[in-house]
N, C-alpha and C positions, 0 to 999 in steps of 0.2 A: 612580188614575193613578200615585201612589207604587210600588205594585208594579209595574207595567208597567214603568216606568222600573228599578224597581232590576234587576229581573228582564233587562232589555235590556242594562244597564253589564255584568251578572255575563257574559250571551254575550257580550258584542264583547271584555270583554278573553279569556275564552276562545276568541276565534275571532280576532282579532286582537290580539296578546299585546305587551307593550313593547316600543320597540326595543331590541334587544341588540348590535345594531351601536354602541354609547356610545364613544366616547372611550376609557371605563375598557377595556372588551372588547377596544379593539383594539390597547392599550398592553399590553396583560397577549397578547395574539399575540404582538406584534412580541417582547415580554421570552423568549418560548416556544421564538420559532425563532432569537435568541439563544443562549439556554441550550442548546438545543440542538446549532449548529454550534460554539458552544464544545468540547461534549464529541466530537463526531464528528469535527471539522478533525485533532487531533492523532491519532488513531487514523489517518486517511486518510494523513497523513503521515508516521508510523511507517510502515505499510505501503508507501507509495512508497519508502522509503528502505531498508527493507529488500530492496526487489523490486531495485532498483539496483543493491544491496550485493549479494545473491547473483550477479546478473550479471556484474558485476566478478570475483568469487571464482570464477565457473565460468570465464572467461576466461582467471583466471590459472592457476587448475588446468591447464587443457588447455596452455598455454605451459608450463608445468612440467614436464608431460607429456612435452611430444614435448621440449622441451630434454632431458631425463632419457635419453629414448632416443635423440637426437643424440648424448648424451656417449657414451651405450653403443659406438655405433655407430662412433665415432673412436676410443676405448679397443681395441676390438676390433681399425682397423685400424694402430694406433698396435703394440698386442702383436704384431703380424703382421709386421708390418715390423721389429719388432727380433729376434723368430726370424729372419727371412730374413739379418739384418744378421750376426746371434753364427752362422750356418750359413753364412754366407760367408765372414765374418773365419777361421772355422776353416779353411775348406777352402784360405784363401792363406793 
C-alpha cells in the first residue's frame, strides 16, 4: 500500500504541479513590468520629443524659405525702382 500511495503523490504532483501563482510569483511580475516601463517610458519620450522638435524645425525651415525669397523678391523690385529713379533724374 506504501508503494501505491508514493507512486500516486509522485503522479499528482506531476500532473498537478504547485501553484505558481504565490504571492512571491506575482510580486517578481509586477517588479518585471516595472523594470520594464522604466526603461521603455523614456526612450518613448525622447522619441516624442524629438518627432515634435523636427516638426518645429521643418516649419521654420519653410518660413525661412519663402521669407528668403520675399526679401529676393522686394530687393529685385527695390533695384528696379532705383534704375528707373537714376534714368529719370538724368533725363530732367
Amino acid at each position: 500500500m506504501s508503494e501505491k500511495h508514493d507512486i500516486l503523490e509522485e503522479t499528482h504532483l506531476l500532473i498537478n504541479p504547485d501553484e505558481t501563482m504565490g504571492p512571491i510569483f506575482l510580486r517578481n511580475v509586477f517588479v518585471a513590468i516595472f523594470l520594464v516601463l522604466i526603461i521603455v517610458f523614456p526612450k518613448i519620450f525622447i522619441n516624442t520629443q524629438i518627432y515634435f522638435k523636427s516638426r518645429e524645425i521643418s516649419t521654420l525651415s519653410h518660413e525661412h524659405d519663402a521669407l528668403k525669397e520675399e526679401n529676393r523678391l522686394i530687393r529685385a523690385k527695390v533695384e528696379a525702382l532705383r534704375y528707373k529713379h537714376k534714368v529719370l533724374d538724368t533725363l530732367f
